[in-house]
ZAGU-83661 format. One record per residue: residue in three letters; z, y negated, x negated of N, C-alpha, C in turn. Coordinates in steps of 0.05 Angstrom, whole numbers, plus 5000, padded with zeros to 4 digits. Layout:
BEGIN
ALAZYXZYXZYX
...
END
This chain:
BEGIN
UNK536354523004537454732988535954992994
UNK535955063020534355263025530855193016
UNK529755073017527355023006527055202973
UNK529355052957529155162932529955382928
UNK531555482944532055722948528955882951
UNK527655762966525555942967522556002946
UNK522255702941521555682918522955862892
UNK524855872890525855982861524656252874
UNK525756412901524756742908521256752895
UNK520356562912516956592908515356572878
UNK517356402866517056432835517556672822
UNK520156762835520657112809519057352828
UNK517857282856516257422865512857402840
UNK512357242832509657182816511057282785
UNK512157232774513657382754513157592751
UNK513557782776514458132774512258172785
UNK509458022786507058172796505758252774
UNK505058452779502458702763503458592731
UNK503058942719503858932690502058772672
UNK503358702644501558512629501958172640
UNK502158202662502357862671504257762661
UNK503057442653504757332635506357052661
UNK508756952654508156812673509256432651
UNK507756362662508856032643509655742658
UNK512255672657512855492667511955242652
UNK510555002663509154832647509354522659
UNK510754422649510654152655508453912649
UNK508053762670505553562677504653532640
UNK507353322622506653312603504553622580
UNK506053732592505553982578502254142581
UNK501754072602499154182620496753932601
UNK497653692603495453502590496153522560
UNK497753512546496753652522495553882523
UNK495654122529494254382529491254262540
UNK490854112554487554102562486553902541
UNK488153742527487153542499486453692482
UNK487553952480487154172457485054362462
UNK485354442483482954722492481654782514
UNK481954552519479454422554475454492544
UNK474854522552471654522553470554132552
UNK472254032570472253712568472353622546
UNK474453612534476353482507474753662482
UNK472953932483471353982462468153822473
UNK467553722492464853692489465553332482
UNK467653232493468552972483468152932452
UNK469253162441469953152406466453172393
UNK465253392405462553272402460953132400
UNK461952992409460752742427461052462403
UNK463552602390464652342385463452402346
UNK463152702339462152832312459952692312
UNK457552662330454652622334454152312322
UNK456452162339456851892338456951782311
UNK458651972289459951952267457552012251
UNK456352152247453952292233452352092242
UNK451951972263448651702258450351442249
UNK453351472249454151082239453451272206
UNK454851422192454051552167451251502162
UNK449151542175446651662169445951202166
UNK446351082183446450752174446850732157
UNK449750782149450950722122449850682111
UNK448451022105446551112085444150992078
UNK443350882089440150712082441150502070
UNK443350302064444350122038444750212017
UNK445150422009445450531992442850681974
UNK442750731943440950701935439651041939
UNK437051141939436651371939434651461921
UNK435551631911434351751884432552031900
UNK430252071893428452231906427052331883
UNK426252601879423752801863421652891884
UNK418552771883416953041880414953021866
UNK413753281876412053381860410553531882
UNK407753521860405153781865404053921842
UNK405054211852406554401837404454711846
UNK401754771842399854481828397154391850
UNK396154311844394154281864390754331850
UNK389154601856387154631850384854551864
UNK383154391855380454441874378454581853
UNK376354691866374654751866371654691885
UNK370354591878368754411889367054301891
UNK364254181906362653981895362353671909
UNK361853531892362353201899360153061907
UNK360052931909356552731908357452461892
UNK355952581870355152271847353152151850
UNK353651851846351151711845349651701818
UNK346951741816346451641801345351391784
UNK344651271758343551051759341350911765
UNK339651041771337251041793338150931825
UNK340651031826341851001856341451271876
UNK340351381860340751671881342951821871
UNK343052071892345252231895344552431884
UNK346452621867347152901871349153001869
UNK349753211869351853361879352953511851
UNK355153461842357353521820359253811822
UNK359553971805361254151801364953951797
UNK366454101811369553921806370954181806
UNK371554311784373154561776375454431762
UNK377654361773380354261756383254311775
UNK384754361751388354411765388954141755
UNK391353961778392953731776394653881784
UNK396953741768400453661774401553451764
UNK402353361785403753091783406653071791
UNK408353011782411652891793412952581783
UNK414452561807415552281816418252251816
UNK418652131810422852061809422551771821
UNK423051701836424051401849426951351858
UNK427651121850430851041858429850881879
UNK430450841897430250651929432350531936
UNK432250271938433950071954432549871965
UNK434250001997432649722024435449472018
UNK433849332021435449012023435748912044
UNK437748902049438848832078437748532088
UNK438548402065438548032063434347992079
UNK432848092071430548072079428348322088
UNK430248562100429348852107427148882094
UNK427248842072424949062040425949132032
UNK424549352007425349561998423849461964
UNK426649571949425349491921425749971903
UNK423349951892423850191886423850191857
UNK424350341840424750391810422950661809
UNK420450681788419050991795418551041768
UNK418051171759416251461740416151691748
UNK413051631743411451881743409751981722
UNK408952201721407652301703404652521718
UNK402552491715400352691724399152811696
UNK398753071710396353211680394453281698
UNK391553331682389853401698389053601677
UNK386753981680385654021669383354131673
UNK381354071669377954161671378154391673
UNK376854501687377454891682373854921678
UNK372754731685368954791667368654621648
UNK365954601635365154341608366654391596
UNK367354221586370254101565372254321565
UNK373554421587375654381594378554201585
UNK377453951581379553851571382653811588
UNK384753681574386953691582387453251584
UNK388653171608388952901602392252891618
UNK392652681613394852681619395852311619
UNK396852291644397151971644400551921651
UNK401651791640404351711651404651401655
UNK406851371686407351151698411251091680
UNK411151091657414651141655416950941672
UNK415850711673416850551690415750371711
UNK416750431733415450101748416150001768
UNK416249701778418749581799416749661817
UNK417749601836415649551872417449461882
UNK416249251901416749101927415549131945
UNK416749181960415749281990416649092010
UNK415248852024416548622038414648572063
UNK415748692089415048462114416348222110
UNK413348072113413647782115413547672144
UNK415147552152415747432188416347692208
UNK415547842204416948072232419848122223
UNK420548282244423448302247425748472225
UNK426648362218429048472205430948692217
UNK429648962214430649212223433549132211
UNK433949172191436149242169438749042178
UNK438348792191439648612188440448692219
UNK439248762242439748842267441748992260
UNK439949232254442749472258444949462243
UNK445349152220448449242212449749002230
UNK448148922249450548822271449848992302
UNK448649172299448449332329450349592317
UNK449849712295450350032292454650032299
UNK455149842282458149802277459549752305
UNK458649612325459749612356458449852369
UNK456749992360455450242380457450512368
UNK458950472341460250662337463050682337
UNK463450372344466750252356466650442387
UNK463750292399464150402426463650762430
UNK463150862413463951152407466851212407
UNK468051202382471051132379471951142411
UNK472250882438473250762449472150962475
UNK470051172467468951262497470751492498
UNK470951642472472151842451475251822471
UNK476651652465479251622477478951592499
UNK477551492515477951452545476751702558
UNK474951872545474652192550477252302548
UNK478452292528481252472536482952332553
UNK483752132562485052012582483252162611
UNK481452182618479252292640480152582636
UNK480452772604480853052611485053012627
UNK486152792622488252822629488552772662
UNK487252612672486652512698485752822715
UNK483453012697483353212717484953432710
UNK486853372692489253592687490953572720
UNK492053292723493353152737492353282762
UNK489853212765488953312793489053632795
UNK488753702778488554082781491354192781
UNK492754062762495754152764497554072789
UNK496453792809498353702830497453902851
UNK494554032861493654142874494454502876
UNK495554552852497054822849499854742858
UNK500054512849503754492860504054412884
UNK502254352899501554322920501454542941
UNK499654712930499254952941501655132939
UNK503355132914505355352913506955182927
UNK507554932931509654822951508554942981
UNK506255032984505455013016506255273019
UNK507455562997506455713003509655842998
UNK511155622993514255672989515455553016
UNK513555363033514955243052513855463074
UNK511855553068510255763091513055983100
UNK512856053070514956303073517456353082
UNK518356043076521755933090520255873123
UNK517655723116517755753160517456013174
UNK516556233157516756483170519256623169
UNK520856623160523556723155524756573178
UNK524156233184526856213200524456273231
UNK521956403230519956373252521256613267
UNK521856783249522957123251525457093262
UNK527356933248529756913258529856903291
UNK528856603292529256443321526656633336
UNK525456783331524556983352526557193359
UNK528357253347530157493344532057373357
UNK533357153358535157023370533756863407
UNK531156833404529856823435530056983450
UNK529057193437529657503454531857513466
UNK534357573447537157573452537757313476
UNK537157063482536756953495535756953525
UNK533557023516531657103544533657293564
UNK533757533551534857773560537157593569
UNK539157443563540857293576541457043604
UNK538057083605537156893610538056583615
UNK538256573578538656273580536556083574
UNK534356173567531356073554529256223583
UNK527556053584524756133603523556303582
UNK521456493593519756653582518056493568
UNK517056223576515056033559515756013533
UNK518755933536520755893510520356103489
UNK521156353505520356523485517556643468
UNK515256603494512856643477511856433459
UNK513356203464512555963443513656053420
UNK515756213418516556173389515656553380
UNK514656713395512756903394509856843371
UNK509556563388507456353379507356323351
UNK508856173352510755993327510956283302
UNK511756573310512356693283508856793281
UNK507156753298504456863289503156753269
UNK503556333281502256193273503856193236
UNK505456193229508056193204506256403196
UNK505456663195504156813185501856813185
UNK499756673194497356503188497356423168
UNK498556173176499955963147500456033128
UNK502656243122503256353099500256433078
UNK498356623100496056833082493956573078
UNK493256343088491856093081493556053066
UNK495755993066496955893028496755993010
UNK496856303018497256412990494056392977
UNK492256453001489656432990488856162975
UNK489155942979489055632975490455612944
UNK493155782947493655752908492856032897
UNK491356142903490556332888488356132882
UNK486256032894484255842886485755642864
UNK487755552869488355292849489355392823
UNK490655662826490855762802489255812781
UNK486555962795485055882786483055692777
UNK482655542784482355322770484155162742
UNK486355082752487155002729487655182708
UNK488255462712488055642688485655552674
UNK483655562676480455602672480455272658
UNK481655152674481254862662483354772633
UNK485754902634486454932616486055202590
UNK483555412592482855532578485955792564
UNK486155802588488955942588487356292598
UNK489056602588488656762595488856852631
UNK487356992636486257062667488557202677
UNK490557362657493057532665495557262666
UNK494657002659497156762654497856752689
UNK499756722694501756592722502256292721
UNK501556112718501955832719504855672739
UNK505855682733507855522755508555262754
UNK507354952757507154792752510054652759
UNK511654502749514454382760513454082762
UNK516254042783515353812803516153662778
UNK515153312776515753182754517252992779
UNK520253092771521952912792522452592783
UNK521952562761522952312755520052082748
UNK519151862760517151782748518751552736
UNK516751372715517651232700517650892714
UNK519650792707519450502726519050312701
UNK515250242707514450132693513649912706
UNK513449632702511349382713508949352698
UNK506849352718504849202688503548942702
UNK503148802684501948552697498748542693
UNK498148412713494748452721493148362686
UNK494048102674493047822662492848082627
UNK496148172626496748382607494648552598
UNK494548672626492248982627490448912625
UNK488448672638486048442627485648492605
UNK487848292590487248232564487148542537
UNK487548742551487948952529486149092536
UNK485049102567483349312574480749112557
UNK479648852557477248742549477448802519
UNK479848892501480248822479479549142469
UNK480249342486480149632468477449852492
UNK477449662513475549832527472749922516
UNK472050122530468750142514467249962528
UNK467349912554466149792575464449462552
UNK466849342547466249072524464849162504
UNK465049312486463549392469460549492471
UNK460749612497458249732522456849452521
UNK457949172533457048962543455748882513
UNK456748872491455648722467454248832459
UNK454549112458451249352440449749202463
UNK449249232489446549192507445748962500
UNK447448782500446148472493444648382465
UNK445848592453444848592416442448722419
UNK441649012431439249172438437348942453
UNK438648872478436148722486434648472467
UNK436648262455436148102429434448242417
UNK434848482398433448672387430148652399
UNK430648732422427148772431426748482440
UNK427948222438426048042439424348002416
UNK427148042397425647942366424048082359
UNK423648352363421648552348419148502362
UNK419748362389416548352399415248092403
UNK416447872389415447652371414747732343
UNK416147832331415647932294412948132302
UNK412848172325409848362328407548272334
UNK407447932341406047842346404247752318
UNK404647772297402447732273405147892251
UNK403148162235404348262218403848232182
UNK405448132165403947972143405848232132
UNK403748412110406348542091405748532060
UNK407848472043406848392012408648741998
UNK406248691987406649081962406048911940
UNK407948941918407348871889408949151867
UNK406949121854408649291833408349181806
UNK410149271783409149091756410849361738
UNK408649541715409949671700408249821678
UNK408849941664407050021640406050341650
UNK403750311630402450581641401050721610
UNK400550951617398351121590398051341600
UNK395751411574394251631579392851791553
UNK393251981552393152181528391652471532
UNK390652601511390452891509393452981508
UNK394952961507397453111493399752881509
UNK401453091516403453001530405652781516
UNK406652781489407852531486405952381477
UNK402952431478401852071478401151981500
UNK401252091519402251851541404851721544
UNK405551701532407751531528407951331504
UNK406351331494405851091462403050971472
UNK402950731467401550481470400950511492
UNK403150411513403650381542401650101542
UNK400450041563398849841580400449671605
UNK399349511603400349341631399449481653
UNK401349531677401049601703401649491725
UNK399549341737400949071759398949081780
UNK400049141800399149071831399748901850
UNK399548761856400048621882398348561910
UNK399248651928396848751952399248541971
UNK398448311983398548272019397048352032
UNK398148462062395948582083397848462102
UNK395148332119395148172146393548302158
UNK395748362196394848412205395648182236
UNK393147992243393547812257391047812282
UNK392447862307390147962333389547702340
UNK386447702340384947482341384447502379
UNK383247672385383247682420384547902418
UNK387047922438387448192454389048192489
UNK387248022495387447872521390947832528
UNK392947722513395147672517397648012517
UNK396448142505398248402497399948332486
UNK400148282464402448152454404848032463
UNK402747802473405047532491405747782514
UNK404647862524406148022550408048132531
UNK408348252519410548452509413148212499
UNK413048072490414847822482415847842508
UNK414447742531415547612562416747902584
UNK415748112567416948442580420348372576
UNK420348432539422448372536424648192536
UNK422947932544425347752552426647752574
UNK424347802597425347902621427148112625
UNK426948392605428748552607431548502604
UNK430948342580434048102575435348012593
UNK433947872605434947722634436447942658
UNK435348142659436048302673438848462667
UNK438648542640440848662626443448442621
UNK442848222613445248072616445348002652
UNK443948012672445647992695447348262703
UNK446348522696447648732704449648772686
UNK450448592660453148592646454048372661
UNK453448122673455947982694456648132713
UNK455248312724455748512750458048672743
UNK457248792714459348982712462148932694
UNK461548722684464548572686465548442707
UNK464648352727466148312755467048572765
UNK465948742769466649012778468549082763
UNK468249102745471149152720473549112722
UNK473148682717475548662734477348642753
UNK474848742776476248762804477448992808
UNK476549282797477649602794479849552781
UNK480149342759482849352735485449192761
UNK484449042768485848922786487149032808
UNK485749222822486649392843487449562840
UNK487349832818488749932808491449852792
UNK492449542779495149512775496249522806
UNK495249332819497049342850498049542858
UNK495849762861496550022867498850242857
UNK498150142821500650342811503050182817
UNK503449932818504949752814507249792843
UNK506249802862506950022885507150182896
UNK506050412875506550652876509150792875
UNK510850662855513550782847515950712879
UNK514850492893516450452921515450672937
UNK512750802934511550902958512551282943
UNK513651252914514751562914517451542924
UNK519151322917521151292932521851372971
UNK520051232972519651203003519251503001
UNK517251673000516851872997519352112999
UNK519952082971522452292976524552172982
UNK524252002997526551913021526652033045
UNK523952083053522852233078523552563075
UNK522452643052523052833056524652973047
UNK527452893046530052983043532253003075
UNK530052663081531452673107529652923129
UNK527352893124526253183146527153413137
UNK527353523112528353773111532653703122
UNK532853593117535753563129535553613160
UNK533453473175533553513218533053763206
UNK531153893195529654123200531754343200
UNK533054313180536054543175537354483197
UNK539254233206539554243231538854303255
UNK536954233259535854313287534854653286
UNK534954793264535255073259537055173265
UNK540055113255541755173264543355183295
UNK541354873296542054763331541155003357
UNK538755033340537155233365538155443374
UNK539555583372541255883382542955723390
UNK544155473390546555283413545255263439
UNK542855233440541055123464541754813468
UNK541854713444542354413448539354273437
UNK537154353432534754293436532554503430
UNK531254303448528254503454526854613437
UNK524454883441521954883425520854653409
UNK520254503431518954303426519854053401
UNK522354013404524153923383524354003362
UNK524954253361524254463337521654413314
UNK519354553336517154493323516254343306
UNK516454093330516453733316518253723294
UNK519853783287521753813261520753953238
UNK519654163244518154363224515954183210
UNK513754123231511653953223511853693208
UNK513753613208514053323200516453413173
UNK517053663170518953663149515753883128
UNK514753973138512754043124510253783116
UNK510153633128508153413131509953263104
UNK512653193099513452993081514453183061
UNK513553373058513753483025511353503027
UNK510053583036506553453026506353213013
UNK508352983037506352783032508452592990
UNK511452672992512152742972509652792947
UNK509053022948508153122929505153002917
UNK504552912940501552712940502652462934
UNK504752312932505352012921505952122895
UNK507352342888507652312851505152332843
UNK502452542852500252572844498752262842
UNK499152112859497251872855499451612833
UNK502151732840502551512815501751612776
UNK502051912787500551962751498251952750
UNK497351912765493551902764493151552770
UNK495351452777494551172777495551012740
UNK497151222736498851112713495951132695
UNK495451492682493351532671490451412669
UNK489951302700487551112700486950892687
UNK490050772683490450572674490850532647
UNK492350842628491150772607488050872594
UNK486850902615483751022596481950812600
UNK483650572622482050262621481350172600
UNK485150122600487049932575486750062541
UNK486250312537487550452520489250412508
UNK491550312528494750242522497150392527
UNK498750622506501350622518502850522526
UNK503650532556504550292569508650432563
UNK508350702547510950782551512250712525
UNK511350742506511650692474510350352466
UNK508750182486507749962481505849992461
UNK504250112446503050142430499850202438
UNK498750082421495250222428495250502426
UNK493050592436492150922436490350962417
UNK490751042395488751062372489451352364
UNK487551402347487151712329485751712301
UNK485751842283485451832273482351902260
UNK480651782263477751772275476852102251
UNK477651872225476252082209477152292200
UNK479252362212481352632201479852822228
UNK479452732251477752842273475752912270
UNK473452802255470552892260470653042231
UNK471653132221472453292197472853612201
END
């Protein structure tokens, strides 16, 4: 009773300090929403997660068809050339002419065999600015193209089975970032309540340090106490006032911090409340397994690497001989005057393969095939590593929370019963029915278990919280932890 008694004094003591101060009472829940909202964490998270959104978009985007304009707008030379002549010798030519030319192409890559088929017209004019100066003018109005690697790797077909798990595991890092900004809410907020508990219990050990020196004296002078007796507790009110100016200093530090971490004003008072009740939850190991493999990033982590490394096997076989086929098929003309290039259009047809196949290059190639397979090898053993590791952390962490809730029990079992000797044997002491020494030992051990109190609720919310930024499971509502991806990066 007296504890909160003193606590409540040391609270409306922070209240009534210096004008403008604000002061805010804030509960655990309360403190991790405010850092989900205006943490420095939880905005470089949201970043994190916009960036992610903008390259799965920017994928998308290459299935889709793209319509493109340019142009040269205009292009002059002035100049001389070297013509041959029919003799076979050379001379040198006047080239005085303005070109402009523009392009419209529709583009679509094909996923099914990563080529690209384009739709184009164009149109060029040219005009002599010496001789003649004549005017010509040629138009392309329509024409297909195919654009096809033959045997190398299928970019297009990779990334629509790599991009879609690399931006799940965005999503899934996204959430387990704010579970992490809640974890160091947890820790910043238990370490102020920590501190203002040390600095509420400081103040009640100097009050009763003052007392029972005032009552030694009175003692001594009676001599019913030795002089040791009395300078011990001489002792005892020095050391209480030590204590006290290290506490206060210790939450002035924690205050700061979690202010700062929750992006709260520098005039804010923070007073964090004890979260007396925790929740009596079970979770089973097999449970948290199966949800943590199912929503973690970690899995998704494990499938992008194994898809990337696949990736660089295949690309560095498809590199080992490069075959590529260009065809085009479309009508063409050419005129003095701009709509006759467009009447008595001509056939326009290209088709170009280009091979490129290394005849000696003392095994470059093949080494690069056997780089990347090896890297393979390597990357899928450090994904068995780190799913063993996985689920040995998932594992030891249920145990832990799972007996956590006995070890807060136990907890403020202790320290109800130490502050109970501690009041007694306060009162005892002016009886002369026990010692300094008894005393002391009472103090210490009733200060030692509201510490240690206050450090079992801290590790069961930081064990709870750990557990869902595994799982991304509300383990309170049963429900997954989801958001609303695209209402977010908006």
């Amino acid at each position: 009773m007296k504890f909160r008694l003193s606590i409540f004094i040391y609270f409306f003591m922070l209240l009534s300090e210096g004008l403008g101060a604000t002061t805010r009472r804030v509960t655990l829940d309360e403190a991790i929403a405010i850092a989900r909202m205006s943490s420095v964490d939880a905005a470089v998270a949201l970043n994190r997660l916009k960036a992610s959104y903008w390259e799965y978009r920017t994928y998308k985007a290459q299935f889709l068809p793209e319509v493109s304009f340019s142009a040269t707008l205009p292009s002059y030379n002035k100049k001389y050339s070297a013509y041959q002549l029919e003799d076979g010798s050379f001379t040198f030519v006047r080239d005085n002419n303005l070109q402009i030319n523009g392009s419209v192409s529709i583009d679509q890559n094909i996923p099914l065999t990563g080529g690209k088929l384009s739709l184009n017209s164009t149109i060029n004019y040219l005009k002599q600015l010496d001789g003649s100066k004549d005017s010509r003018f040629m138009s392309l109005p329509v024409a297909l193209t195919l654009t096809q690697p033959l045997f190398g790797v299928n970019t297009l077909k990779w990334d629509k089975r790599i991009e879609p798990v690399k931006y799940r595991e965005a999503q899934a890092d996204y959430l387990e970032a704010t579970e992490r900004v809640a974890m160091e809410t947890i820790t910043a907020y238990f370490n102020l309540l920590l501190a203002q508990s040390a600095v509420a219990v400081a103040s009640q050990n100097l009050d009763n340090a003052e007392t029972l020196y005032e009552v030694a004296k009175v003692k001594r002078s009676m001599g019913k106490i030795s002089k040791n007796d009395l300078l011990q507790m001489e002792l005892n009110r020095l050391e209480a006032r030590s204590t006290l100016t290290s506490a206060k200093s210790t939450e002035k530090s924690a205050m700061f911090s979690l202010r700062s971490f929750l992006a709260l004003d520098d005039n804010d008072t923070v007073v964090p409340l004890i979260p007396d009740e925790v929740r009596p939850i079970a979770i089973n190991y097999d449970d948290a397994l199966e949800k943590a493999m199912r929503n973690n990033s970690v899995t998704l982590n494990t499938r992008r690497r194994q898809l990337e490394a696949d990736y660089a096997v295949a690309k560095a076989k498809g590199d080992l001989r490069r075959i590529n086929l260009f065809a085009q098929i479309g009508f063409t003309g050419t005129d003095n005057e701009f709509s006759g290039a467009y009447n008595r259009l001509k056939d326009n047809q290209v088709v170009e393969i280009g091979v490129s196949i290394p005849i000696l290059d003392w095994g470059k190639r093949r080494g690069k095939v056997k780089m990347a397979e090896s890297n393979r090898q390597v990357v899928e053993s450090q994904l068995r590593q780190q799913n063993l590791n996985f689920r040995q952390d998932l594992f030891i962490l249920v145990e832990r929370f799972n007996n956590q809730q006995q070890q807060v029990d136990i907890a403020a079992s202790a320290d109800a019963i130490a502050a109970t000797r501690y009041d007694t044997n306060v009162k005892t002491f002016p009886l002369g029915k026990i010692s300094t020494l008894d005393l002391n030992d009472s103090q210490v051990k009733k200060d030692e278990a509201k510490a240690a109190y206050i450090n079992e609720l801290y590790l069961y919310w930081l064990y709870f919280y750990q557990l869902r930024g595994l799982t991304l499971w509300d383990f309170v509502d049963d429900t997954d932890i989801d958001e609303d991806f695209d209402r977010i990066v908006r």
